[in-house]
C-alpha positions in Angstrom: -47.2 42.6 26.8 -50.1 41.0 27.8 -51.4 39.3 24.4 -47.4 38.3 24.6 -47.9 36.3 28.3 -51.6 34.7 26.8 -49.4 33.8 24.4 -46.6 32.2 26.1 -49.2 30.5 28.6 -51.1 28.8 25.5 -48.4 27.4 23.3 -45.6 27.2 26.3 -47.0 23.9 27.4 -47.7 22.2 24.4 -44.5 23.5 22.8 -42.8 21.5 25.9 -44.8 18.8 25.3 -43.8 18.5 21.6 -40.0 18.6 22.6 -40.6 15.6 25.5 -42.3 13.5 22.8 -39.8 13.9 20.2 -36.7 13.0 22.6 -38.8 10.1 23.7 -40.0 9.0 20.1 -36.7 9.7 18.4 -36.4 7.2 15.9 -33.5 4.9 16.2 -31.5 5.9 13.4 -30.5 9.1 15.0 -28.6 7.3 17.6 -26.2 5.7 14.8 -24.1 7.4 12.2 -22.8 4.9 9.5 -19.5 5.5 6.9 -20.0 3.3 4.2 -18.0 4.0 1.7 -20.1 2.1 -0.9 -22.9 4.0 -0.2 -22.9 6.5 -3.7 -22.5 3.0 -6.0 -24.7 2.3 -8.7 -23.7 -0.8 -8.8 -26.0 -1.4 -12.0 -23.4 0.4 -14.1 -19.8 0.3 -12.4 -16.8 -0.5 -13.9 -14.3 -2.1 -12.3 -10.7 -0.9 -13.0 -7.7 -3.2 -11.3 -4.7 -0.7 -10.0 -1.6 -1.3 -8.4 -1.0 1.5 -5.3 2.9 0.3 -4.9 3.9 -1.0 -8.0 7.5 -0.9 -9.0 8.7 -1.1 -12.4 10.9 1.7 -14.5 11.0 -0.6 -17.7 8.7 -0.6 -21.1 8.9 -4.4 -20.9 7.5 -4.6 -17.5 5.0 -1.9 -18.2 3.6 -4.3 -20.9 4.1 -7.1 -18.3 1.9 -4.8 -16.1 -0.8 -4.2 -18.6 -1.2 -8.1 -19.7 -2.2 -8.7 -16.1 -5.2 -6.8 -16.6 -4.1 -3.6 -14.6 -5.5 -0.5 -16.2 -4.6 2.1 -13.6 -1.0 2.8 -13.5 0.4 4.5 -10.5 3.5 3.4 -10.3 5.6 3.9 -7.2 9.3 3.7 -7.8 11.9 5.1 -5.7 15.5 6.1 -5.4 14.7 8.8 -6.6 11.2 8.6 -5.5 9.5 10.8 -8.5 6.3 9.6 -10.3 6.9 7.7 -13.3 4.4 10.3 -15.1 3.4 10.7 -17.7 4.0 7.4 -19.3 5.4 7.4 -22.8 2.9 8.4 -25.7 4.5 5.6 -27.3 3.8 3.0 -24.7 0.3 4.8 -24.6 -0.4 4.8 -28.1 -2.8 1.3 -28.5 -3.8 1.1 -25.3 -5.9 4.2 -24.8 -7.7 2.4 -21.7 -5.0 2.8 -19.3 -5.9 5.8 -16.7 -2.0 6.7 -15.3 -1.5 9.0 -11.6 2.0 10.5 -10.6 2.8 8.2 -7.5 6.0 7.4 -5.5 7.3 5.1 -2.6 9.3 7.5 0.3 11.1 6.0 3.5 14.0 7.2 5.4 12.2 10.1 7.4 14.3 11.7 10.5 12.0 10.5 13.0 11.0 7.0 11.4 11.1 3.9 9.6 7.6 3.8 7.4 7.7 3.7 3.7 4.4 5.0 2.9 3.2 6.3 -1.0 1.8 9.1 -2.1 -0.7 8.1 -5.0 -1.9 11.2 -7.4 0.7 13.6 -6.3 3.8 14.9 -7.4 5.9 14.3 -4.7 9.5 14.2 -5.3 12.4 13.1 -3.5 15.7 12.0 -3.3 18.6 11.0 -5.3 19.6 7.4 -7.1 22.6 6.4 -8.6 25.1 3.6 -8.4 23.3 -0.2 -8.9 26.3 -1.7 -10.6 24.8 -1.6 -13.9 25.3 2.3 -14.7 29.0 2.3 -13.3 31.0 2.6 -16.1 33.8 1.1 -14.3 35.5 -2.0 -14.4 35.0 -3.9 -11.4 38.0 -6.1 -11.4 40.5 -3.1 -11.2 41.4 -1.9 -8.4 41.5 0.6 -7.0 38.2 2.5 -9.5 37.0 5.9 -9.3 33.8 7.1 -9.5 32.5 10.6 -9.2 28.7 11.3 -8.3 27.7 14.8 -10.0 24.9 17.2 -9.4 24.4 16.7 -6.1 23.0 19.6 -3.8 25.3 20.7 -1.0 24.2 20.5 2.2 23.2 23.6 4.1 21.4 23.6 7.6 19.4 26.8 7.4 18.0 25.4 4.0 14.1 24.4 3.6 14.7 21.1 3.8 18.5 20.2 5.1 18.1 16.8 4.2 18.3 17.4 0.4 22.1 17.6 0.7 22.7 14.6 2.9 23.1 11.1 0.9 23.1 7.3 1.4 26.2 5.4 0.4 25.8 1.6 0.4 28.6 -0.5 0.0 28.2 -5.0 -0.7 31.2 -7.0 -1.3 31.7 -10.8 -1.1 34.6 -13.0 -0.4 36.1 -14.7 -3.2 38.5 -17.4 -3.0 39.2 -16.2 0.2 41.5 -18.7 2.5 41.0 -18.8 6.3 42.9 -15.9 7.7 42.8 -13.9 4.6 41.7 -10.4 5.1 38.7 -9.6 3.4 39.1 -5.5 3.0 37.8 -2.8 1.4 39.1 0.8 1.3 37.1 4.0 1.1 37.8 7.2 0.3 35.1 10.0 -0.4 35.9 13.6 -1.2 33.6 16.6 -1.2 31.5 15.1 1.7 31.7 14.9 5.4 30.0 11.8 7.1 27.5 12.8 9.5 24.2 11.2 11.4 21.1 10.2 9.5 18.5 12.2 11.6 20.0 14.8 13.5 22.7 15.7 9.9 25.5 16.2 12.9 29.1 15.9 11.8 30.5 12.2 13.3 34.1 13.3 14.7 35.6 15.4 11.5 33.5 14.4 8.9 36.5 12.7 7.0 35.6 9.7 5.0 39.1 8.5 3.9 40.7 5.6 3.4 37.6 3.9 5.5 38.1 0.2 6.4 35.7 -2.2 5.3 36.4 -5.9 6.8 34.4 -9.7 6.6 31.5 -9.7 3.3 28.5 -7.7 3.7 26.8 -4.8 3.2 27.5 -1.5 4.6 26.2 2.3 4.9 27.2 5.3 5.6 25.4 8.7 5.4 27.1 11.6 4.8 26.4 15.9 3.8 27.8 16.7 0.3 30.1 20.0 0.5 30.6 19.9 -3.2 28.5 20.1 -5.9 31.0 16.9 -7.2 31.6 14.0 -4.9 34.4 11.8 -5.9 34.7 8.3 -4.7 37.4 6.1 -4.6 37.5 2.0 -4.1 40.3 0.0 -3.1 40.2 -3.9 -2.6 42.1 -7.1 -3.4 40.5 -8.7 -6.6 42.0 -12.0 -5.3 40.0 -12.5 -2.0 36.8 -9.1 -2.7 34.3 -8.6 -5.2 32.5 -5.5 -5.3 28.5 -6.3 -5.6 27.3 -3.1 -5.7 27.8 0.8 -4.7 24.9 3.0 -4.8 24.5 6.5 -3.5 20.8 7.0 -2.4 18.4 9.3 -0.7 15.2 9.4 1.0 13.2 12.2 2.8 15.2 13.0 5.4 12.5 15.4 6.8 9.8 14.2 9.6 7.0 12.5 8.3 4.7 15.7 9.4 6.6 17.3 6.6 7.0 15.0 4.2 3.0 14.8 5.0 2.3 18.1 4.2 4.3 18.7 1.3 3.6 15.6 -0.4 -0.6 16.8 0.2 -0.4 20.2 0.1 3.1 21.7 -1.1 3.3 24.0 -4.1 7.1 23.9 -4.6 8.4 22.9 -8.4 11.2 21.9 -10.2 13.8 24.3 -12.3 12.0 23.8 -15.3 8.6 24.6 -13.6 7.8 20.7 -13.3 5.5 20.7 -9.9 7.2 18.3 -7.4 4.9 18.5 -4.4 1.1 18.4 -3.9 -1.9 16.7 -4.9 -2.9 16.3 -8.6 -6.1 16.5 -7.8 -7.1 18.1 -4.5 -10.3 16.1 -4.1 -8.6 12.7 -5.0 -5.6 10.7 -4.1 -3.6 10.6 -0.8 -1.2 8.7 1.4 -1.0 5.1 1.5 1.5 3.7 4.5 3.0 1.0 3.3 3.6 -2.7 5.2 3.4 -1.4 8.2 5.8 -2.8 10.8 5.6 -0.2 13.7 3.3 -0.1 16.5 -0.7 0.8 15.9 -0.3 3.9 17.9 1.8 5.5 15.1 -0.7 4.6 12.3 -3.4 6.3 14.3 -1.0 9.4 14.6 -0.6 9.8 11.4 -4.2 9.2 10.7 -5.3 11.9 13.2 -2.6 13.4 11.4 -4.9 14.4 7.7 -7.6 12.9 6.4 -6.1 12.4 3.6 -3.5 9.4 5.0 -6.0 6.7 3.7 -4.9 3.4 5.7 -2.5 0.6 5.6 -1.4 -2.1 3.6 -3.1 -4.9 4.8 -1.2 -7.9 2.0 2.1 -6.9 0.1 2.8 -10.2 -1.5 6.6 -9.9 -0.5 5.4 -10.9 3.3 2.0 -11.6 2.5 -0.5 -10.5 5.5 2.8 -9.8 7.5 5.9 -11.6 8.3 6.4 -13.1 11.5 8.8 -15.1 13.3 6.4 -17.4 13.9 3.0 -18.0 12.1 0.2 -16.9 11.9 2.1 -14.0 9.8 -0.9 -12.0 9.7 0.6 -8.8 11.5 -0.2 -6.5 9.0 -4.4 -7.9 8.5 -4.2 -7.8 12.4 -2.3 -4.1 12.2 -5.7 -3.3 9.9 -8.4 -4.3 12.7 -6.3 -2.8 15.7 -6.7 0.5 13.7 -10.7 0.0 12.9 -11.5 -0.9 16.5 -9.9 2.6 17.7 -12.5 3.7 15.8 -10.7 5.5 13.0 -10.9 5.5 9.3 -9.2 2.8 7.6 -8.6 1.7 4.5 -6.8 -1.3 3.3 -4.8 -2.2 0.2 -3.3 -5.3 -1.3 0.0 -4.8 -2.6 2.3 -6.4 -5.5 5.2 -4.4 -4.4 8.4 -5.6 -5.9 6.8 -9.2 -7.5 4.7 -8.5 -10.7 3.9 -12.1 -10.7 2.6 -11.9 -6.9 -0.9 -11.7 -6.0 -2.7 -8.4 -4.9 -4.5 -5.3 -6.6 -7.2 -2.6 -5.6 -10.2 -2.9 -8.0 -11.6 0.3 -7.7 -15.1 1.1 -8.1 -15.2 4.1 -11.4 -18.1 5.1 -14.0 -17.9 3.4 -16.9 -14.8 4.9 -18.7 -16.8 5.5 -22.5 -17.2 9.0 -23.0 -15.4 10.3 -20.6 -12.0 12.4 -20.8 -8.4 11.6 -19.6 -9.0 13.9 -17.1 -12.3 12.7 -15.7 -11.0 9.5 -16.0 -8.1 10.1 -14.0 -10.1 12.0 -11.4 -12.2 8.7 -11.0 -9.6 6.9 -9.9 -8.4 8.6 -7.6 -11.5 9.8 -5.9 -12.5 6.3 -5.8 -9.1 5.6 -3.5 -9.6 8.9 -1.7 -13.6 7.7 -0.8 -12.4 3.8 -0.2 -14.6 2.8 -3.5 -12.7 -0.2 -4.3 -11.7 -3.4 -2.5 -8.9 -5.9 -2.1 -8.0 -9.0 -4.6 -6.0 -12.1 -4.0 -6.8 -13.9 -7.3 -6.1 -17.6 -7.7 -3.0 -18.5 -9.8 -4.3 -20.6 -13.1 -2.0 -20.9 -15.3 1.5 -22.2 -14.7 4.9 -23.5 -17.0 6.3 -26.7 -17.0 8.3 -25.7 -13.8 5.3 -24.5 -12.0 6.4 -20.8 -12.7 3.6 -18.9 -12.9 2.0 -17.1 -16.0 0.0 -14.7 -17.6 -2.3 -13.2 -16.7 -1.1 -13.9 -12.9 -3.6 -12.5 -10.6 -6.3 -11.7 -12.8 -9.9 -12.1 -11.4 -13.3 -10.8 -12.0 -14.3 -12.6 -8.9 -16.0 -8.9 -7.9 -18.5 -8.0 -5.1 -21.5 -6.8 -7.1 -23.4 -5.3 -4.1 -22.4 -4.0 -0.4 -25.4 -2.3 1.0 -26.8 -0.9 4.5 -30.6 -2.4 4.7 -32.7 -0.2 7.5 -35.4 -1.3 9.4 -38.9 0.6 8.9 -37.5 3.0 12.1 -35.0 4.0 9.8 -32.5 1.7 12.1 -29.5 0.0 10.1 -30.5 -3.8 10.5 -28.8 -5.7 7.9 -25.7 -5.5 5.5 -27.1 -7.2 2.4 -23.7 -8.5 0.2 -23.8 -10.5 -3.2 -20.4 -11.5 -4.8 -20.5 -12.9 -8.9 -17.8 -14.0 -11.5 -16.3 -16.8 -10.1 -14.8 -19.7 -12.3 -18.1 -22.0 -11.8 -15.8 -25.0 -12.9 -12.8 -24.6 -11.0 -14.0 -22.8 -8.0 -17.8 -23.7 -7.6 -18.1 -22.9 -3.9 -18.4 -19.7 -2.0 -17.6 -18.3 1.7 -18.9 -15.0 3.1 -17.1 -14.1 6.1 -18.5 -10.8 8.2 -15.7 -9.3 10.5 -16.2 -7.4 13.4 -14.1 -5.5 15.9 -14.7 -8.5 18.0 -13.3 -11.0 15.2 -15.6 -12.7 12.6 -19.0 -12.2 13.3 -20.5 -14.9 10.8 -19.9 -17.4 7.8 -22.0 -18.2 5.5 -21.9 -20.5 2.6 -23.0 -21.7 -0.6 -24.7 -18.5 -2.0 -23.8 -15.6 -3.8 -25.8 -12.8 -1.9 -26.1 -12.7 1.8 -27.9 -10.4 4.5 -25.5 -10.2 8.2 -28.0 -9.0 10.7 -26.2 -6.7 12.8 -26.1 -6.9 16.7 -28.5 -4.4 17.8 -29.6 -3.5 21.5 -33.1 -2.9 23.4 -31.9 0.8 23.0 -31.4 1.3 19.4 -27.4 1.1 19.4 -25.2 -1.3 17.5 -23.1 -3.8 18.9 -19.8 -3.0 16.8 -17.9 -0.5 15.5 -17.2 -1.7 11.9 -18.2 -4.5 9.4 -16.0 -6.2 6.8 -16.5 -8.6 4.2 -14.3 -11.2 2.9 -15.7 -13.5 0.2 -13.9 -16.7 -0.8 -14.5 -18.9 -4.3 -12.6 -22.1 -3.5 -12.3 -25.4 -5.3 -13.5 -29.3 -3.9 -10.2 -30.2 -3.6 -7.2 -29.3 -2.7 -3.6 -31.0 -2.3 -4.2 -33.5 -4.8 -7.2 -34.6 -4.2 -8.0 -33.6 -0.4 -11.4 -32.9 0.5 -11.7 -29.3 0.9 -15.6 -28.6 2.4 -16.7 -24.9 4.3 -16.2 -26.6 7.6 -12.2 -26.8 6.6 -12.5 -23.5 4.9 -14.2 -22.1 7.8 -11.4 -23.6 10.4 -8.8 -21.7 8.0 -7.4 -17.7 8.8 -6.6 -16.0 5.4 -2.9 -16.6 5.4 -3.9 -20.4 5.4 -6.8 -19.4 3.0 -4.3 -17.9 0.4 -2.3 -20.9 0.7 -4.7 -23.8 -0.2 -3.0 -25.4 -3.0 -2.4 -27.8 -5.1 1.5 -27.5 -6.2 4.2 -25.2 -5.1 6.3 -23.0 -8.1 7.7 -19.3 -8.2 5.8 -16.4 -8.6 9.0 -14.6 -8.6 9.8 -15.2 -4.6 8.7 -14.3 -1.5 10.0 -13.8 2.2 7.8 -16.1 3.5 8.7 -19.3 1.2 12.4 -20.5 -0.5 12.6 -20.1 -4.1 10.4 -22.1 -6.2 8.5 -23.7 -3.3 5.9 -21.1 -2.7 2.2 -22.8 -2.6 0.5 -22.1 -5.9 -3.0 -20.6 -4.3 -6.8 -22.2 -5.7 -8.8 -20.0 -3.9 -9.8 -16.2 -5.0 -10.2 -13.7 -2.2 -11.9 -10.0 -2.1 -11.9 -8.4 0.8 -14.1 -4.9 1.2 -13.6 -1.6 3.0 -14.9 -1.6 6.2 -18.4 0.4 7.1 -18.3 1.9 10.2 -20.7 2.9 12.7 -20.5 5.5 14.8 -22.2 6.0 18.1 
């Protein structure tokens, strides 16, 4: 006992003293912690593989229209049914060995709300398509025509997932030849269903869908359970004054996202012939992607607390570009992106194609190089490099155009690449500097370059004219950094623009992106927009990257 107090008496103070100097000397790199998700590059040896993360196209021709564009990762996200379009064809495979393919899908219509998100490397499956007017084998100038929907699963509450047996009918007629007064009506008639509510699958009145009126031209849809395996439909109309677009029966979800979450992440279920339809391909890679997102930032940061595995938003889905708006600056889904990175989550973002395989936007992930490794590691690349946010966003310039200004081959295509994104520390160990350097550009028809830095209290600083760059980052008297994240956007722009307009970095520099992706020099098509009328869309000069942000924590 006593050698135990000498003890105590002759180390207790200096032990003290040890602890006081080391929380008075602790360097200033403990009082950070950074998420960069380019910090496991080599960047000596990457290889940069362009994907597509909502892609649709169910076609061999537009598969090969896919794979002229340079894209090499096909994840292809088509819907109604949403089910991957996986494995691709060994006969579409065979000669182009370096395409790496992931099951994918696009799913909407939840119970509880209105995102469309995908579900890149896994199996997910759901819902039901069948109707667009080109598999009717009907003729649509008779009237009335039958149709009967087979297959279908009936609808029963106490089921996993109810929503399997309730359906989508929509319904699009015109007016043709129509006179004022004339009555422009349809008649509907469903047997083997009962009409019912799209979230809550209650019965509306008695469920009978027959003889329903359909007045004016439009587009209508009803929702309703399936009670037989068999659903007959029947169509009556005045060929004189109606013409029947199109009748398609659809589904979606029709679970809460949580679900839909879950299984599409972690379900085991499979199909009848053993065919996995839930669940990750690869647990480590892959994950959920919401797609143009047009609800309020609180839900995106729900569903983010929600997994890990929800990676981020679309931030430019060339259909509204950085977001529609009523009014400009139609950036609501780039401004959706920074709301989310200053609540301090995890965010990735991803530029989009969608529906327009002309349009501008890919991912260019960040792999090994692909010689000498298998399918399978190949695959697992890819989709590791989404799950760690190892890749960045493109906007390439459009080159080539027709006659008409259409646009052409290879569309998009840019090796306009960042080349370096790296945390530089201070001697204390203190983050002091991102160091960027950008390469590939078309020297001749886009000399110049634009480094923009953005912050959670907007963009931080431009610089111009070089191809690798240091931002110093805000730092206080007490070690801590003055943001929460740091993104780059890099911009390889012409002299000119609109025939001949002087385009210096001061213009550049007065520009937001949705201006900056539409510096041009003629309008065409690149297969049509929301934001523009046909054939008048600006033809953009200027390539864009845009990085993942790196994040510090504090």
């Amino acid at each position: 006992m006593k050698i135990c107090n000498v003890v105590l008496k002759t180390w207790l103070p200096i032990l003290l003293v040890i602890v006081t100097c080391l929380s008075a000397c602790r360097t200033d790199a403990t009082l950070v912690e950074i998420d960069n998700p380019y910090e496991q590059i080599d960047w000596e040896n990457i290889y940069y593989l362009h994907s597509g993360s909502h892609l649709h196209s169910r076609s061999q021709e537009g598969w090969e229209e896919i794979y002229e564009m340079g894209i090499r990762h096909f994840a292809l996200s088509n819907y109604y049914p949403s089910e991957p379009t996986w494995p691709l064809p060994d006969e579409f495979l065979r000669g182009r060995e370096d395409i790496v393919a992931s099951p994918n899908a696009e799913h909407h219509a939840a119970t509880d709300h209105s995102l469309h998100f995908t579900t890149i490397g896994s199996f997910y499956t759901t819902g039901y398509g069948r109707g667009f007017s080109t598999e009717f084998d009907v003729d649509w100038e008779k009237t009335p025509f039958e149709y009967t929907f087979e297959d279908l699963n009936i609808f029963n509450p106490e089921a996993h997932s109810p929503g399997e047996g309730v359906y989508r009918l929509d319904l699009r007629r015109d007016a043709v030849n129509a006179g004022v007064g004339d009555k422009i009506e349809v008649f509907l008639t469903i047997e083997g269903a009962e009409r019912c509510d799209r979230s809550t699958f209650e019965r509306i009145g008695d469920g009978r869908i027959e003889n329903e009126v359909y007045r004016d031209d439009g587009q209508d849809t009803i929702y309703f359970c399936v009670t037989s395996s068999e659903v007959n439909m029947r169509v009556e109309f005045d060929p004189q004054t109606t013409r029947i677009d199109r009748i398609r029966v659809m589904q979606g979800v029709n679970r809460p996202w949580q679900q839909a979450y879950r299984e599409a992440l972690d379900g085991n279920r499979r199909n009848k012939d053993g065919t996995p339809i839930e669940g990750l391909q690869y647990p480590g890679g892959g994950g959920i992607i919401i797609n143009h997102p047009r609800h309020p930032v609180e839900d995106t940061i729900e569903m983010l607390d929600f997994d890990e595995r929800v990676l981020g938003v679309e931030v430019w889905n060339h259909r509204r570009w950085f977001g529609l708006e009523n009014e400009e600056p139609h950036l609501s889904y780039y401004e959706h992106w920074d709301r989310v990175l200053n609540s301090g989550r995890r965010a990735f973002g991803f530029f989009v194609k969608d529906h327009r395989l002309q349009g501008r936007g890919r991912n260019i992930l960040l792999v090994p190089d692909p010689v000498g490794r298998t399918t399978q590691q190949r695959e697992q690349d890819a989709l590791l490099a989404y799950r760690q946010g190892q890749f960045f966003g493109s906007l390439g310039s459009w080159e080539m155009v027709d006659e008409n200004n259409h646009v052409q081959q290879p569309y998009d295509y840019s090796e306009f690449y960042f080349t370096n994104i790296e945390v530089v520390r201070a001697d204390t160990g203190l983050p002091r500097a991102i160091r960027v350097a950008v390469d590939g550009q078309n020297e001749e028809e886009r000399p110049n370059v634009q480094f923009r830095f953005i912050t959670d209290k907007g963009v931080g600083h431009i610089v111009d004219g070089r191809k690798e760059v240091e931002y110093e980052l805000p730092i206080t008297k007490d070690g801590s950094i003055e943001c929460k994240f740091v993104r780059i956007e890099v911009f390889a722009y012409p002299d000119t623009h609109n025939d001949g307009e002087r385009l210096t970095p001061q213009i550049l520099a007065e520009k937001n992106v949705y201006e900056i992706a539409r510096i041009h020099d003629k309008r065409g098509s690149s297969g049509g927009n929301d934001v523009d009328p046909a054939d008048g869309e600006p033809i953009g000069i200027v390539d864009m990257i845009f990085s993942q942000p790196i994040r510090f924590v504090q």
